[in-house]
Phi, psi and omega in degrees: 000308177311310191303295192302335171294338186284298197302334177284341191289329174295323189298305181307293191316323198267334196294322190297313205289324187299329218254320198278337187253346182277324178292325204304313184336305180248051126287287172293320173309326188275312190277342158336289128001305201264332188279292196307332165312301189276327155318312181264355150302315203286325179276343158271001190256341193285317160351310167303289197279008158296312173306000000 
């Protein structure tokens, strides 16, 4: 009973972990796009606002 109680809390436990590394994944797939956009906003508004 004891064995089968461990082995189900690790399974839960890896399971938690894949799902957590598959969002940080599409966390990053999504704001990449959003990031490299606003760097290259920042390099045409800045001249303007130098000026």
């Amino acid at each position: 009973m004891k064995i089968a109680d461990e082995t189900k809390t690790d399974f839960s436990i890896s399971g938690y972990s894949t799902f957590f590394q598959l969002r940080r994944t599409y966390q990053i797939i999504f704001l990449l796009p959003v990031l490299t956009g606003s760097l290259i906003l920042g390099r045409f508004i800045q001249p303007f606002t130098m000026v």
